[in-house]
VOKE-318348 format. One record per residue (C-alpha): residue in one letter; x, y, z. Coordinates in steps of 0.25 Angstrom, whole numbers, plus 5000, padded with zeros to 4 digits. Layout:
BEGIN
aXYZ;...
end
This chain:
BEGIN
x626051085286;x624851115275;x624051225278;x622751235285;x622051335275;x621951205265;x620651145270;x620251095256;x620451075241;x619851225237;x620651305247;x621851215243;x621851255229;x621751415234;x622751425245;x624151485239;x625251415243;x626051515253;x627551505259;x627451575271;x627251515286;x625751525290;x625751615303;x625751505313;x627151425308;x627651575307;x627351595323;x627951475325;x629151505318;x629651635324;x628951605339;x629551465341;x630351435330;x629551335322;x629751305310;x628751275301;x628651145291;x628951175276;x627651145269;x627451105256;x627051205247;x626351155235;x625551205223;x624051185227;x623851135214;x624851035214;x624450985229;x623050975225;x623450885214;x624350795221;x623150795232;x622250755222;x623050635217;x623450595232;x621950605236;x621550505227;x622250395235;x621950445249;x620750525249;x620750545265;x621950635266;x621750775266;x622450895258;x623250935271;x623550805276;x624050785262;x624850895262;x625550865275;x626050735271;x626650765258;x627250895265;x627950805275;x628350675267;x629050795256;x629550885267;x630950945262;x631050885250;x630550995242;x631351105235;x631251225228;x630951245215;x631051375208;x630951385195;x632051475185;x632751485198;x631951605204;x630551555206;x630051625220;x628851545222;x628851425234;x627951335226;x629151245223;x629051135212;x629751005208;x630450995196;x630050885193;x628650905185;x627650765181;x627750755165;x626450715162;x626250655147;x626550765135;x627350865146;x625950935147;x625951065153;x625551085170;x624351165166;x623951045158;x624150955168;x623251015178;x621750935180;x620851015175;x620051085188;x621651125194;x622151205180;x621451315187;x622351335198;x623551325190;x623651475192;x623851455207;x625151415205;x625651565202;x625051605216;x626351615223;x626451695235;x627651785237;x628651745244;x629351825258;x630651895256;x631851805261;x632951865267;x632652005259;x632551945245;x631251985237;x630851855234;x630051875220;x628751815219;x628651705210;x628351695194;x627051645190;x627051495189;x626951465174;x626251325172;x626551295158;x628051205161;x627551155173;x626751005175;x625950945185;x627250865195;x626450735200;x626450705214;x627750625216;x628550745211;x627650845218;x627750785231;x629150815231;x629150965228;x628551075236;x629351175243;x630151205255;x629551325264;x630351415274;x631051325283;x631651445292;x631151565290;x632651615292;x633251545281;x633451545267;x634051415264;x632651385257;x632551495250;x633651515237;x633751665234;x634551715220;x634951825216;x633851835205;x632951805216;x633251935224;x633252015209;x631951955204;x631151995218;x631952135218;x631352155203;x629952095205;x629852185218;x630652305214;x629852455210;x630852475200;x630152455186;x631152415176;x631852295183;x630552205183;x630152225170;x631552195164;x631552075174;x630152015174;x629952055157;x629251925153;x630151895139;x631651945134;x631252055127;x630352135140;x631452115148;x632552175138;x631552275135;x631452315150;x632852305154;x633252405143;x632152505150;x632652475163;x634052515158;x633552635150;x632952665162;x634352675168;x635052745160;x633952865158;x633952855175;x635452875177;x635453005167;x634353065174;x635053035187;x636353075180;x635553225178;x635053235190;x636453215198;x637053305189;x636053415192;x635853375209;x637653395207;x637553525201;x636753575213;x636153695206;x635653815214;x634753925212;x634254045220;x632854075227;x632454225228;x631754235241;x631054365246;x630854385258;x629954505264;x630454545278;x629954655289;x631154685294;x632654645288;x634054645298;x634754795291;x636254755285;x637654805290;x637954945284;x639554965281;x639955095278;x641555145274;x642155275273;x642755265259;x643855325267;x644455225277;x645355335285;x645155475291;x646555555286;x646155625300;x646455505308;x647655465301;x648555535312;x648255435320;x648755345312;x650255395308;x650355245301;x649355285292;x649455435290;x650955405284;x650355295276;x649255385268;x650255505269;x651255435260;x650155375252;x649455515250;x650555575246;x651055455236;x649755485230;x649755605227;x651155585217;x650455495211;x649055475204;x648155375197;x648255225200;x649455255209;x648355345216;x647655215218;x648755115220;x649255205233;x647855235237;x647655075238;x648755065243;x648655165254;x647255085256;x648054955258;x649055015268;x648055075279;x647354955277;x648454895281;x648854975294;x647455005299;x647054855299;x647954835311;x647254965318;x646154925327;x644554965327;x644855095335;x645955135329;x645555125314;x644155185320;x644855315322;x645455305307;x644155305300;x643055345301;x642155315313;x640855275314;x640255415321;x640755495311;x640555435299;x639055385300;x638055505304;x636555505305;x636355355305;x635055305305;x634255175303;x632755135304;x632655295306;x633355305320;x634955325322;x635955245322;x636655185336;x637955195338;x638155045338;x637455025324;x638955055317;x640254975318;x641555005312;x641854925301;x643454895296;x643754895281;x645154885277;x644655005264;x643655095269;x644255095285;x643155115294;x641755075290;x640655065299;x639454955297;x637954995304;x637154865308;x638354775309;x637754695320;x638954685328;x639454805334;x638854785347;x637954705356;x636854815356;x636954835341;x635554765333;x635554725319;x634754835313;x633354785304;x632354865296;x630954835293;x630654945285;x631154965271;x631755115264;x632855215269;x632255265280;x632255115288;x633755095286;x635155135288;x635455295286;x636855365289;x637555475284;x638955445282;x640255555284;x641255505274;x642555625281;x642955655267;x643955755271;x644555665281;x644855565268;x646155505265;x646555565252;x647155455245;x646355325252;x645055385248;x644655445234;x643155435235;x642355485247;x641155405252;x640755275257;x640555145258;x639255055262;x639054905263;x637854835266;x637954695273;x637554595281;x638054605296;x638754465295;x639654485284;x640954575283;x640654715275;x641754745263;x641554875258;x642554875246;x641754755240;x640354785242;x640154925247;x639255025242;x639955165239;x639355295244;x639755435241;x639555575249;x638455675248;x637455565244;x636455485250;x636355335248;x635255235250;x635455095249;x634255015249;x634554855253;x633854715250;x634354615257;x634754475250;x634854325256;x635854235250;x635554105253;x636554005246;x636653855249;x638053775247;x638353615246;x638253585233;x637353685228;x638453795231;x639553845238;x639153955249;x639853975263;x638753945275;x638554045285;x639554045298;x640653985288;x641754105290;x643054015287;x643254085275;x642954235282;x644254315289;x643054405293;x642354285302;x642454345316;x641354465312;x640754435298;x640254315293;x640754255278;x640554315266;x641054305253;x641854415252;x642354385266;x642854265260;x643654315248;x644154415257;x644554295266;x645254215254;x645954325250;x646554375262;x646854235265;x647654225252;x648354355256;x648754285269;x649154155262;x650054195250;x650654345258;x650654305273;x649854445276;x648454485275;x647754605266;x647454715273;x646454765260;x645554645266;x644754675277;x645254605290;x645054605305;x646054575314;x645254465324;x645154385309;x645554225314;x645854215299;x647354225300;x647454225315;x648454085314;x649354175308;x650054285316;x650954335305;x649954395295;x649854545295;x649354645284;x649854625271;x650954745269;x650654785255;x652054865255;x652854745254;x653154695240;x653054565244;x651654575250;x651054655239;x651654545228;x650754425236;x649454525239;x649554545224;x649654405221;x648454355231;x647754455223;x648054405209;x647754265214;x646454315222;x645854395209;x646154265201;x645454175207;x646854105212;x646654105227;x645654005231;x644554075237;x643553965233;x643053955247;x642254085247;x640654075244;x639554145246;x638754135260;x637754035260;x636954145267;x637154285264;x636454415265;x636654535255;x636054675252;x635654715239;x635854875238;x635354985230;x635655115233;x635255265230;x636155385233;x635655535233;x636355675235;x636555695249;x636555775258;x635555865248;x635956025249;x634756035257;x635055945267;x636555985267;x636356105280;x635256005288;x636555905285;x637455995293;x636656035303;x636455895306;x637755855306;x638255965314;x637155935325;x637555785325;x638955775320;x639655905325;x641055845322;x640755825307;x640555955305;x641856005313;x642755915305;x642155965291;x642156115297;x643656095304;x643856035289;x643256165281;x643856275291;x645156285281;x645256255264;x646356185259;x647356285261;x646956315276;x646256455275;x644856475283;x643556455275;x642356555277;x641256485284;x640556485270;x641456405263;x641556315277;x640056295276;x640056275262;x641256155266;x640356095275;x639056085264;x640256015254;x640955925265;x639455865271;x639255825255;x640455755254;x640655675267;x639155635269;x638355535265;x637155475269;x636655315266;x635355245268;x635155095270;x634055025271;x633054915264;x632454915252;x631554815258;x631354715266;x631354585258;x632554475259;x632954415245;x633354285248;x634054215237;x634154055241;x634853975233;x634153845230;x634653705225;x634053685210;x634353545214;x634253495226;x634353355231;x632853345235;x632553375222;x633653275216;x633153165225;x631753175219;x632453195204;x633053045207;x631852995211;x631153055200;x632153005189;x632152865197;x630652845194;x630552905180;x631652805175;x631752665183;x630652675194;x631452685204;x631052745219;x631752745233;x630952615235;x631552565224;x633052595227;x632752525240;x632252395232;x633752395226;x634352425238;x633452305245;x633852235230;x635452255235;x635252215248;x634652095244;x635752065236;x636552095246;x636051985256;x635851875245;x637351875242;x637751895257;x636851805263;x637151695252;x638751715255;x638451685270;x637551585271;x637751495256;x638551365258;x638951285247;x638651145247;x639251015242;x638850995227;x638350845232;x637550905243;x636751015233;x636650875223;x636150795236;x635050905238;x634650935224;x634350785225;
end
């Protein structure tokens, strides 16, 4: 069907031939299925010319009317011609060229008023995508091989359109067509200069940068894996300024964990330090040490078992052993303490644990300095010491978070009697992060914690864990020297294991060997981190003669006014000297003045201000940053963006459907049947 744009000669010469459907045969086609007639496609300077020589016999016949008939006397004979096996223009040709006289050259051939339009031939429209294939877009027609074909030969070339719009059997596609259109259309730059570098020594030049290219691209991506792997951290010093901060959990032990007054109570226990005491004093030096260890060791071992009251009633109590407590300048509540067990120091007690009672509210400060925190004066009972358990008198303090277990022969702080100590805190954030970048134990994971049912992990809590595990593994018993509370589900699978009885060879031979293999690094604790979260307290601490002589009679008078039966005891312990005579009230008095020096001490806590140091640990690398580092060295070397790794992707997907759709729908044909359509 010829085209009804061509209405003369001029707008014959500037139409360009296209290959798609007009709008009109397209409706058809989808709305009723009709399809169009193939129409011959010439060159329009080659049909003007073969117009030419037919007008000349009959002059009454139009253009169009021309075209319809040779399109219909030709119709299917014409085939495709695509010259060095690629050529993606529809323009076809025959073969088969006229040779005029001396083989003279197409452009020569042209009459003179047509060698002007010889440049329409390289106006070749694109052609649309089959089946996913980038097509590429034709070469520029070169003119100087080609000659005028006359109109015999012409006649019978031309080129077969679209038959089915949902076919491909006029269409051949190759591989090198799918790589020729993916490198015409591709953004990656080196690929179409090596492949469309006119002469051998472009393209070898361009191919070696491409590959250069390559190279220096996968050692930069080399670098940058190796770097992403290592997963290097740093830290991040955040302060942060607050009004008011949640005050920590105070722990304070008796350097003396039983009263020898209250041993009667406990004949078990009396007969124990009895024998012990006595051993003692035969011997001296490190055997002095050795028994008193191992007199530690022993009550340990038989006061684990005793419950909360009873082992109350052997150390020392809350009521006697903190006086005049005060915080935020008002007193003290009695549900601000709770008691404490430690397997060393026997009965502790801890101010602001938070989970004494119901009523009981996590103490805060908003104001910084000693007067805004925690004060108490502490009655150490030096005369009721045991005299071969305890060699110094005093106490011990820890400052910790409420959540975590206190463990006062690790990290405690020491305090001695006729002194006054201030301890000024900051507190401190820890904020690591695990994966790759490091190994930390998130919050709420307590499988590595015997102390699970009231504290929350730590690291100490976890070696401990490790190494009392060990102690149940290899001896079939559990260390007493380790704090441990009976509720623990650590071991409750196992009814069998009691406390280790250190005065069994047996027993003491496999303690010593999990402590050998412990201190060596043997038994596999590898599981114990650090928090991914945790909060600590910086200390620094002052301490001052206390109580000063001029406070020494206001001192007493208070405590008889408040404490009454402190002063009984120390008068009931002055009343006789070592050999039982009665002392003057003068030396009695004078007793009194030396026995408040060495049983009292007095200990502020409190802020030294109000800022948080946050120390956040930060990846150097992370994987947003390694992301853009790809991109980065993807550009700098070969060009190369997302977009562009979607072309190879579309690239192998191509592929991908060329081979598949060429193994399902390729027959091969008789070798005469190819011959009789070649002919």
């Amino acid at each position: 069907m010829a085209s009804s744009k061509r209405n003369n000669m001029s707008d014959f010469h500037k139409s360009s031939v296209s290959l798609d459907l007009d709008q009109y045969s397209w409706y058809r086609y989808k709305e009723h299925g009709v399809h169009p007639k193939p129409r011959l496609v010439r060159s329009p300077l080659y049909i003007e010319e073969s117009y030419q020589h037919h007008h000349s016999h009959n002059r009454s016949q139009s253009v169009d009317d021309w075209l319809d008939e040779n399109e219909s006397q030709h119709e299917g004979q014409y085939r495709q011609y695509s010259r060095n096996g690629v050529e993606s223009n529809f323009i076809l040709r025959n073969h088969q060229h006229l040779k005029h006289n001396n083989e003279v050259s197409f452009a020569q051939s042209l009459p003179t008023n047509h060698r002007t339009q010889k440049n329409r031939l390289k106006k070749i429209q694109r052609p649309r995508r089959w089946y996913g294939f980038n097509l590429p877009s034709s070469e520029r027609l070169r003119t100087r091989n080609y000659q005028l074909p006359n109109l015999e030969d012409t006649t019978k070339a031309g080129v077969l359109l679209q038959r089915h719009h949902s076919s491909n059997e006029d269409l051949i596609v190759s591989s090198g067509l799918i790589v020729r259109g993916f490198t015409e259309k591709t953004t990656s730059h080196g690929l179409p200069h090596a492949y469309f570098a006119s002469g051998v020594l472009k393209k070898v030049v361009w191919t070696l940068i491409s590959l250069a290219a390559l190279v220096l691209l996968s050692l930069h991506l080399f670098r940058l894996i190796q770097n992403w792997r290592e997963a290097e951290v740093s830290t991040k010093l955040i302060w942060n300024q607050t009004r008011s901060l949640e005050f920590p959990a105070i722990t304070i032990c008796n350097y003396n964990p039983l009263k020898l007054s209250a041993l009667d109570k406990q004949l078990n226990l009396k007969s124990l330090v009895e024998n012990s005491t006595n051993t003692a004093q035969i011997k001296g030096g490190s055997q002095r040490n050795l028994l008193r260890n191992s007199l530690i060791k022993q009550l340990a071992t038989e006061y684990i078992t005793l419950s909360d009251e009873e082992f109350s009633v052997l150390g020392h109590n809350i009521s006697e052993m903190v006086i005049f407590c005060s915080f935020h300048g008002e007193e003290c509540e009695p549900n601000d303490f709770t008691y404490f067990r430690d397997p060393r120091y026997g009965n502790c007690v801890t101010f602001n644990s938070g989970v004494n009672s119901e009523s009981a509210v996590m103490k805060k400060t908003s104001v910084a300095g000693p007067d805004y925190g925690l004060s108490v004066v502490v009655y150490l009972e030096q005369f009721d010491y045991i005299p071969l358990l305890t060699e110094a008198a005093g106490a011990v303090v820890v400052i910790h978070n409420q959540t975590v277990m206190p463990f006062p022969d690790q990290n405690a702080i020491s305090l001695t009697a006729n002194t006054l100590v201030n301890i000024g805190i900051n507190k401190k954030v820890h904020q690591r992060i695990s994966g790759k970048y490091g190994t930390c134990t998130a919050s709420g994971d307590n499988s590595n914690n015997i102390y699970k049912e009231k504290y929350d992990y730590s690291l100490t809590a976890c070696l401990k864990t490790c190494y009392q595990r060990e102690t149940v593994s290899q001896c079939g018993c559990y260390q007493s020297s380790i704090p441990y509370t009976p509720e623990s589900s650590e071991f409750s699978h196992t009814s069998n294991i009691t406390v280790c009885d250190d005065s069994s060879p047996d027993v003491e031979k496999c303690i010593n060997l999990v402590n050998e293999e412990y201190e060596d690094g043997v038994t596999d604790c590898s599981y114990c981190h650090q928090p991914c979260y945790e909060e600590t307290f910086d200390t620094r601490f002052s301490s001052a003669i206390w109580p000063a002589s001029s406070y020494l009679a206001d001192f007493e008078r208070e405590l008889r006014d408040s404490y009454p039966n402190i002063i009984k005891s120390i008068e009931k312990k002055l009343a006789t000297d070592n050999a039982g005579n009665s002392v003057s009230s003068n030396q009695q008095a004078a007793g009194i003045t030396q026995l408040i020096k060495e049983n009292f001490l007095r200990l502020n806590v409190y802020y030294g201000d109000l800022q948080t140091v946050i120390y956040e640990e930060i990846s150097i690398y992370d994987d947003f940053q390694f992301a853009s580092d790809l991109g980065g060295s993807f550009g700098l070397w070969v060009g190369w963006s997302v977009i562009s790794m979607v072309e190879f992707v579309e690239l192998f997907l191509d592929f991908l459907v060329f081979f598949c759709y060429g193994a399902c729908t390729t027959k091969k044909k008789p070798k005469k049947q190819n011959m009789a359509n070649n002919s």
